[in-house]
C-alpha positions as CSV (number, residue, x, y, z in Angstrom):
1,X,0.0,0.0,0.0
2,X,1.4,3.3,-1.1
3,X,-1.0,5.6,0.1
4,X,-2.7,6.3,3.1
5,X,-5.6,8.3,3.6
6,X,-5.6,11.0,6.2
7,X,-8.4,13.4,6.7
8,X,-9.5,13.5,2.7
9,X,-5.4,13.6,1.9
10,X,-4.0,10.8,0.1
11,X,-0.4,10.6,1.7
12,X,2.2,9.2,-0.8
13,X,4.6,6.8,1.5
14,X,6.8,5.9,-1.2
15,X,8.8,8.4,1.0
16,X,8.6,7.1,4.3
17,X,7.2,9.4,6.5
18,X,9.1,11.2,10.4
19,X,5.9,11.2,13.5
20,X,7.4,13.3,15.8
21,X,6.3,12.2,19.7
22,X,4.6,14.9,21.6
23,X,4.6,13.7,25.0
24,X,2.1,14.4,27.5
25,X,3.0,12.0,30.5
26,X,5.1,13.2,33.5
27,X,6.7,9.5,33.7
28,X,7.8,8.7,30.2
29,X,11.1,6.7,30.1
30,X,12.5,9.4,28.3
31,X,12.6,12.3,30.6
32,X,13.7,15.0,27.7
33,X,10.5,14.0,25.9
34,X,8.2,15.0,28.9
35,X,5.7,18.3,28.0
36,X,4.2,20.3,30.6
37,X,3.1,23.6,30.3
38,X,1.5,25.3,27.1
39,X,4.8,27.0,26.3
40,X,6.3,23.9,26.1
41,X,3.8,22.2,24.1
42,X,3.3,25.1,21.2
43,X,7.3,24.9,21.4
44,X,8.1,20.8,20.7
45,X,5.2,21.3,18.0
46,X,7.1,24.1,16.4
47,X,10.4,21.8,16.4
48,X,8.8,18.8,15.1
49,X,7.5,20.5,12.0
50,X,10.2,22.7,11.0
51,X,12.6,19.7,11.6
52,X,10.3,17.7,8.5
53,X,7.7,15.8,11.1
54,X,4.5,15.1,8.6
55,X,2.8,13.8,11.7
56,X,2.5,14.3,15.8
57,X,2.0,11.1,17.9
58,X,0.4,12.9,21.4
59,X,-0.1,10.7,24.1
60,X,-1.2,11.0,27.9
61,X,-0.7,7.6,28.9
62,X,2.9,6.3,29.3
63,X,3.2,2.7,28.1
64,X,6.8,2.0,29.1
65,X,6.8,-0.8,31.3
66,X,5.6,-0.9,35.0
67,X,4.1,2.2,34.2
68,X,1.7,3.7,36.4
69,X,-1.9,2.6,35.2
70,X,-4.2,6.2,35.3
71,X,-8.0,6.5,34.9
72,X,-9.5,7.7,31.3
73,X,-10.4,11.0,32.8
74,X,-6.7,11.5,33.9
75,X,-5.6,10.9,30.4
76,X,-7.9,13.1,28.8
77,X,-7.2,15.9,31.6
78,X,-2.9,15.6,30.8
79,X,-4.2,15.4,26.6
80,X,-7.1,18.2,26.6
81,X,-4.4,21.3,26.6
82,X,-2.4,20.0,23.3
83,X,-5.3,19.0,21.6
84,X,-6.9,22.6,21.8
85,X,-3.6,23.9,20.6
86,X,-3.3,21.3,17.5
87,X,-6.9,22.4,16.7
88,X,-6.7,26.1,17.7
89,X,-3.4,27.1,15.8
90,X,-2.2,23.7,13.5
91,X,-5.5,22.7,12.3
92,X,-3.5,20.8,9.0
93,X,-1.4,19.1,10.5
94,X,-2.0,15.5,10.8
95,X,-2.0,14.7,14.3
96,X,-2.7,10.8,15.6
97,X,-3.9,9.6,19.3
98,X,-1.5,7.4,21.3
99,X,-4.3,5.6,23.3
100,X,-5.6,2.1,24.2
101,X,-9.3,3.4,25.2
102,X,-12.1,4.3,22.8
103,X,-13.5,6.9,24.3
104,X,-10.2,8.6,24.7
105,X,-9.9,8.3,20.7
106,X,-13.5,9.0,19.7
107,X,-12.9,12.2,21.7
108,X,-10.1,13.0,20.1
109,X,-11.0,12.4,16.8
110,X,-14.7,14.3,17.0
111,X,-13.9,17.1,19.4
112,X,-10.3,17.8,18.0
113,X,-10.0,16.4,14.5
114,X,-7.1,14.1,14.8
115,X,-6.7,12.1,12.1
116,X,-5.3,9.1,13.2
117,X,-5.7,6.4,16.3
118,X,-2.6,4.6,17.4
119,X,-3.4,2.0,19.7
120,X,-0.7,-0.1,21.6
121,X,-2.9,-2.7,22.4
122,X,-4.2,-3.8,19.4
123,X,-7.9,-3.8,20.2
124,X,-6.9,-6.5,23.6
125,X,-7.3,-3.7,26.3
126,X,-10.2,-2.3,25.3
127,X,-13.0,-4.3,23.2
128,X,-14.9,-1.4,21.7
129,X,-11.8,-0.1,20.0
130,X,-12.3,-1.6,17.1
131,X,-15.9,-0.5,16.5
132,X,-14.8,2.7,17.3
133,X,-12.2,2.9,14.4
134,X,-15.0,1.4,12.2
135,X,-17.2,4.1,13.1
136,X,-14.7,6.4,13.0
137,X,-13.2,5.7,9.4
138,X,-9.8,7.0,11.0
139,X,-6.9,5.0,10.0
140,X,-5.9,2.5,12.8
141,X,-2.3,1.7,14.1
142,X,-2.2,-1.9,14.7
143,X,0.1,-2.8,17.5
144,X,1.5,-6.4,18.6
145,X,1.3,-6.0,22.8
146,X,1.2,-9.1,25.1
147,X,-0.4,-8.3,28.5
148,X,-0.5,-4.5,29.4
149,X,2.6,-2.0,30.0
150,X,2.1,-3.4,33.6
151,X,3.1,-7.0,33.0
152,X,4.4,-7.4,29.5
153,X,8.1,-7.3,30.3
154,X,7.1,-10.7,32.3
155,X,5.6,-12.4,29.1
156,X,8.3,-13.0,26.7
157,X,8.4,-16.6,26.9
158,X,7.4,-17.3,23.0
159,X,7.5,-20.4,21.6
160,X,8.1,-18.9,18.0
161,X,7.9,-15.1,18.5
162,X,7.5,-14.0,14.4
163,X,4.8,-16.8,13.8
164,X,3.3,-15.7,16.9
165,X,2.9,-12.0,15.7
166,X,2.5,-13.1,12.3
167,X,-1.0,-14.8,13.6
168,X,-1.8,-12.1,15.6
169,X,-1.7,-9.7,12.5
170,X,-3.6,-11.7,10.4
171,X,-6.2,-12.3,12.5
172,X,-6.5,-8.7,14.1
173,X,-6.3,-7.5,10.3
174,X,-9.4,-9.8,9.1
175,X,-11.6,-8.4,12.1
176,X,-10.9,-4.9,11.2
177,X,-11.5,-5.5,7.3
178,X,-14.7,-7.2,8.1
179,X,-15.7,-3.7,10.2
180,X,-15.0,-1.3,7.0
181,X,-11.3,-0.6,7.9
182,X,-9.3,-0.1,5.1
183,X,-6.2,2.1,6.1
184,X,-4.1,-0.1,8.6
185,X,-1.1,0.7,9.5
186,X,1.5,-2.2,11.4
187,X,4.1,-1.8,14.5
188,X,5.3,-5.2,15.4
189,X,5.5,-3.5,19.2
190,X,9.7,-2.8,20.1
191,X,9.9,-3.2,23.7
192,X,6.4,-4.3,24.2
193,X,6.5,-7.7,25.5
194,X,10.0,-8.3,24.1
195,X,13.8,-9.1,25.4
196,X,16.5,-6.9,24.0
197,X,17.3,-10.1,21.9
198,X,14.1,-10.5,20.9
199,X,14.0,-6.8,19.7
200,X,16.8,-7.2,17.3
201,X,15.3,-10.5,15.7
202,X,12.6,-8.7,15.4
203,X,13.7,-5.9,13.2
204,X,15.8,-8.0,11.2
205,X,12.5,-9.8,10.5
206,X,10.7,-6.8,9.1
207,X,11.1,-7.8,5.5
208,X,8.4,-10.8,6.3
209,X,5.4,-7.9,7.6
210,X,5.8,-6.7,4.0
211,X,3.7,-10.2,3.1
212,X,0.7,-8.2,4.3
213,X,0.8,-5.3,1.9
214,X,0.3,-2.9,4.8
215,X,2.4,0.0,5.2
216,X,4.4,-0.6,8.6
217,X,5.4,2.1,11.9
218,X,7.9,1.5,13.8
219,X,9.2,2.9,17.5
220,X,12.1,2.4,18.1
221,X,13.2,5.3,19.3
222,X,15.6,5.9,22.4
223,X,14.3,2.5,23.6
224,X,16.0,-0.2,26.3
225,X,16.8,-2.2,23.1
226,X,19.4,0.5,22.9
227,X,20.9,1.9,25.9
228,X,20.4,-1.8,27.5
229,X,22.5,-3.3,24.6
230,X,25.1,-0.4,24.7
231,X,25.2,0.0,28.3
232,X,24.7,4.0,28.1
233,X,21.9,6.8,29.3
234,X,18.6,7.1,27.8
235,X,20.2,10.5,26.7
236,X,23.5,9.0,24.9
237,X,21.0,6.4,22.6
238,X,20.6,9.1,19.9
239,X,23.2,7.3,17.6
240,X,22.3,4.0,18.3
241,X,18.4,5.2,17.4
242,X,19.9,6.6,14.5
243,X,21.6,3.4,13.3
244,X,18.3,1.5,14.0
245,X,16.1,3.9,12.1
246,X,18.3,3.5,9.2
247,X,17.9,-0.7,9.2
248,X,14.3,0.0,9.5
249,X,14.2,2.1,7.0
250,X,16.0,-0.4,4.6
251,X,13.5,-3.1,5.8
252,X,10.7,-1.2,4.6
253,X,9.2,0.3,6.9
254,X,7.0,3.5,6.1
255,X,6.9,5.7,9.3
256,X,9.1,6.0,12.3
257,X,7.6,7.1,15.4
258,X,10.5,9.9,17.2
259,X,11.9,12.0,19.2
260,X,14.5,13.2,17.7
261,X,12.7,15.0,14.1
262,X,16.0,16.3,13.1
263,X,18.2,12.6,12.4
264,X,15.1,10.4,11.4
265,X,14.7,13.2,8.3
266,X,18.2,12.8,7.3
267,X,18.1,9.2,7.7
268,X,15.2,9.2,5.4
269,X,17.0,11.3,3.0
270,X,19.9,9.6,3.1
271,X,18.0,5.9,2.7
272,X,15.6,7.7,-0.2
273,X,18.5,9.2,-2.4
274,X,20.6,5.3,-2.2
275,X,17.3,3.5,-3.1
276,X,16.3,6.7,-5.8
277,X,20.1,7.0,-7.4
């Protein structure tokens, strides 16, 4: 699939496209990333866009693991602020929901206009999800997740972890088709329910997603995979992002979900002029 629909705009992804993270949780793994106030939201949105972000990822719910779980209402309280300055003063720019919940995303999507859900679970933590994206005609982020943030660096015990997600693609994908919904994106899930080792199988594995014909995300950024593996700071991973971003990138993948605008547009460049020469 080389297009995606967004809002009435067909989006070519034969340039893969930069979704910078706009981060509305006051326990993210990534500290740096962590907005608070209205000046600091208006200013990561400037950054992201003049940097080359096409999209903004805003979440109020932190999914790293062992994460504190909050209610719906606090979600919506730590998203409400952002969304009114998307709508308010960036009214074009294509902005997806980083939620589990279905009310959180119908909200978000008919109060606020966002164009996109992205959904960590997969549909698993909350059953009306996909109904709601049905309804919704949004397009859906499809994300492999075992157990919740809470408990799924304790279930990584697969027997065959890529025929495992393979399944679970397949048959989340036939569900959603059967509701009416066309634009799916896939993330195979980095870091959710996954060892470090586990991780790097999995993105040398990307090539075999490309079986669906579905245009795939992925999140790798700044991630355990990376300071674990190279024994550094959450805030020395830019390079090893970087490096990762670029193998994705030659694996086909279509998006990557950042926080760092700046390098994942050069590495698209970069990757799009040796694969355009």
């Amino acid at each position: 699939m080389k297009f995606i629909n967004l809002k009435g705009y067909l989006y070519d992804l034969a340039e893969p496209l930069v979704m910078g993270i706009l981060n509305l949780t006051p326990d993210s793994f990534h500290a740096a990333s962590r907005i608070q106030t209205p000046e600091d939201i208006d200013r990561r949105i400037s950054v992201i866009l003049e940097e080359g972000g096409k999209m903004i990822d805003i979440g109020g719910y932190s999914s790293r693991p062992d994460a504190v779980d909050i209610s719906a209402e606090e979600e919506l309280r730590r998203l409400t602020p952002a969304l009114e300055h998307l709508k308010m003063y960036y009214p074009d720019v294509m902005v997806s929901i980083d939620t589990f919940r279905a009310d959180v995303a119908r909200r978000a999507v008919e109060e606020y206009g966002v164009a996109m859900i992205n959904d960590i679970s997969g549909g698993t933590m909350d059953n009306r999800m996909f109904e709601t994206v049905a309804r919704l005609q949004v397009p859906y982020i499809l994300t492999h997740l075992r157990g919740t943030p809470q408990t799924m660096q304790h279930e990584t015990d697969y027997k065959d972890m890529l025929e495992e997600i393979m399944l679970y693609f397949a048959d989340k994908l036939r569900t959603l088709q059967a509701l009416g919904v066309n634009d799916i994106f896939l993330d195979p899930g980095f870091g959710f329910g996954k060892t470090v080792d586990q991780n790097y199988e999995l993105i040398r594995s990307l090539p075999e997603f490309l079986t669906f014909e579905r245009p795939l995300l992925a999140g790798v950024s700044r991630k355990s995979m990376i300071y674990d593996f190279l024994d550094c700071r959450i805030e020395d991973s830019l390079n090893g992002t970087t490096v990762l971003h670029t193998v994705a990138l030659l694996n086909g993948v279509n998006i990557l979900r950042v926080h760092d605008v700046k390098q994942a547009v050069e590495a698209v460049k970069i990757i799009s002029k040796l694969k355009n020469h």
